[in-house]
C-alpha positions, 0 to 999 in steps of 0.5 A: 500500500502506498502511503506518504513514507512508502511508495509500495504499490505506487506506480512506477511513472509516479516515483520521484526521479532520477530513479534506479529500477529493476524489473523484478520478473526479469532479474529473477529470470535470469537468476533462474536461469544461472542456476540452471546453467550451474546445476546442468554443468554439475558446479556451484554458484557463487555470485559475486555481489560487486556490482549487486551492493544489495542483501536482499540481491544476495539472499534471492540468488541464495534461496535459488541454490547459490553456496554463498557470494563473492565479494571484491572488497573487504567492506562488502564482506562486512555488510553482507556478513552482518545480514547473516551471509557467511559463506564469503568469498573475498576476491581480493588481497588483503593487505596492510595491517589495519585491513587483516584485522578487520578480516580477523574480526570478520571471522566473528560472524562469516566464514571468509575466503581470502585470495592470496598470490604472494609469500609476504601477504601469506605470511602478514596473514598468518602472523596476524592470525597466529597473534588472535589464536584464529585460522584463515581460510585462502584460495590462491590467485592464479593469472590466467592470462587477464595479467592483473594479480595472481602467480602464474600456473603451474610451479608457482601456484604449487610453491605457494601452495608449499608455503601455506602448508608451512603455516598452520594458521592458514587453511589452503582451499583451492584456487580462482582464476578470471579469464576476463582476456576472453569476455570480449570475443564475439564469436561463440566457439572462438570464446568457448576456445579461449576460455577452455585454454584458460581454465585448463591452466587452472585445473591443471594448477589445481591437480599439482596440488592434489598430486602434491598431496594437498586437498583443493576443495575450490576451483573458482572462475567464471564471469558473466561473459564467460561463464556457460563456458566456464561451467562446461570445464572439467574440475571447476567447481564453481562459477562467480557470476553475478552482473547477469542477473542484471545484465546491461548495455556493456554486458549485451554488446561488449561481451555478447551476453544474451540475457534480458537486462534487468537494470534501467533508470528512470528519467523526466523530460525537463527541457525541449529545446527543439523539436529534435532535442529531449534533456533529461534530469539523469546524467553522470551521477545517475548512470555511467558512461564509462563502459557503455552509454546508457540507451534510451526506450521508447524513443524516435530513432536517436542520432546522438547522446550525451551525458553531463554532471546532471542530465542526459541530452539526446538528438533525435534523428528527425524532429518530434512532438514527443515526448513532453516536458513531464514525461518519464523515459527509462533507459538500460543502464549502460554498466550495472557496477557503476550506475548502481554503486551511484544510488542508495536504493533500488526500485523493484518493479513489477506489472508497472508498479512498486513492489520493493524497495530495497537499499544498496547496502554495500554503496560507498564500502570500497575500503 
């Protein structure tokens, strides 16, 4: 029910704007649709929630079978954590004493899991661990050809696996890997190609360790663009997809992703210059840009976009009467991780109206 301090039931052309909206029939779809891609494949799904930022997110891909969530920074790690999420894992480095004792504390509520790729940031960890009378769980990091972190495959991930034996305040999981060199090839086999080779020097990392005599319980990988790929690889045990539930426009044309997008923002006409001109009250601290400009629904065929601080300004190809000074315009979001870490809530929309709104918890928590 709709009442002053509540918009439940409101029609979603009647909210104040700029809002962010999701169309929850389309979201939970596709989260329906990557835990079937998961269960058909035999792995595990654990989403990663950097670009989600919401609990209510994580505890819907939760309740459709995910084994827990992914997250990029430790901040995100606390949020969820305090929601009752235990199952963690931090895709991320540690480092710098004050960051290892908030992992520390982490362990007072959640069961983390924390990358590593280096002796030193092993040892940081452990020395800290040692000195609470704790035990940390970790996966290493392997470069799997993205070139960011991780030690190569192979020899190195075993020598580091070595070292984490030596530290019994440190439990050895398994590995992770991103194959985001792969995202954006376009043509289906050539991708399924490139991410089988890269996959493949993760397990075979993986299997270094079992034939060392030491247990790899995770074989971590899989990103929106690739993981119906990643699913398919044999010794992989579970995929971190998680900006598929969303999907947007970076997703759609960059990766070549095929699920619907989800995510839109919600905008009012305020200007009309010209008969060829519509400007928005959405510009870049709505929506980004960065990745993929955000389109427009509903529109007469468009010849140019822009975004400035505060709106968003679009040619029409032809000149039109429509649409008016109060009319609402919606448009896909163009990268869902960068517009959604804009907002404090989400809209959840369905048959036209407001049915939940819920906040972006882990907005902001980037430490």
């Amino acid at each position: 029910m709709t009442t002053a301090s509540s918009p439940i039931g409101m029609p979603k052309d009647m909210l104040d704007t700029p809002a962010l909206l999701v169309d929850l029939d389309v979201m939970m779809a596709n989260v329906a649709r990557v835990a079937s891609i998961c269960r058909r494949n035999g792995v595990q799904w654990r989403p990663h929630i950097k670009g989600q930022k919401t609990i209510a997110i994580a505890r819907q891909e939760l309740a459709a079978g995910a084994i827990g969530i992914t997250c990029a920074k430790l901040g995100e790690a606390e949020v969820m954590a305090s929601a009752g999420i235990r199952n963690i894992l931090i895709a991320n480095q540690i480092v710098s004493p004050i960051k290892v004792r908030r992992l520390l504390d982490l362990l007072d509520r959640a069961d983390p899991i924390v990358a590593v790729d280096s002796i030193e940031n092993l040892h940081e960890l452990a020395d800290a661990a040692k000195a609470r009378g704790r035990r940390l769980n970790v996966v290493i990091e392997v470069d799997v050809g993205m070139k960011r972190a991780g030690v190569g495959p192979g020899e190195p991930v075993l020598a580091l696996a070595r070292a984490i034996a030596g530290r019994p305040e440190i439990v050895f999981r398994g590995v992770m890997g991103w194959e985001s060199h792969t995202v954006t090839i376009a043509d289906p086999e050539q991708k399924r190609l490139a991410v089988a080779g890269a996959i493949a020097q993760l397990t075979a990392s993986a299997d270094s360790c079992r034939r060392a005599g030491f247990a790899v319980d995770i074989v971590s990988c899989g990103g929106t663009g690739t993981f119906p790929y990643c699913a398919e690889q044999p010794g992989v045990t579970e995929v971190q997809v998680g900006g598929a539930v969303f999907s947007d426009m970076y997703y759609r044309t960059k990766f070549h992703v095929d699920f619907p997008c989800a995510l839109t923002v919600l905008a009012t006409v305020t200007s009309r210059p010209t008969p060829n001109r519509i400007v928005l009250d959405a510009g870049k601290k709505v929506m980004s840009s960065d990745a993929a400009m955000p389109m427009p629904l509903g529109l007469p065929e468009i010849s140019s976009l822009r975004l400035s601080a505060e709106h968003m300004t679009i040619e029409l190809l032809n000149p039109s009467d429509r649409p008016s000074i109060g009319d609402r315009i919606e448009l896909i979001v163009g990268y869902s991780d960068t517009t959604v870490h804009l907002h404090d809530e989400i809209v959840g929309i369905r048959d036209g109206k407001v049915e939940a709104v819920w906040p972006v918890a882990a907005r902001g928590k980037s430490k």
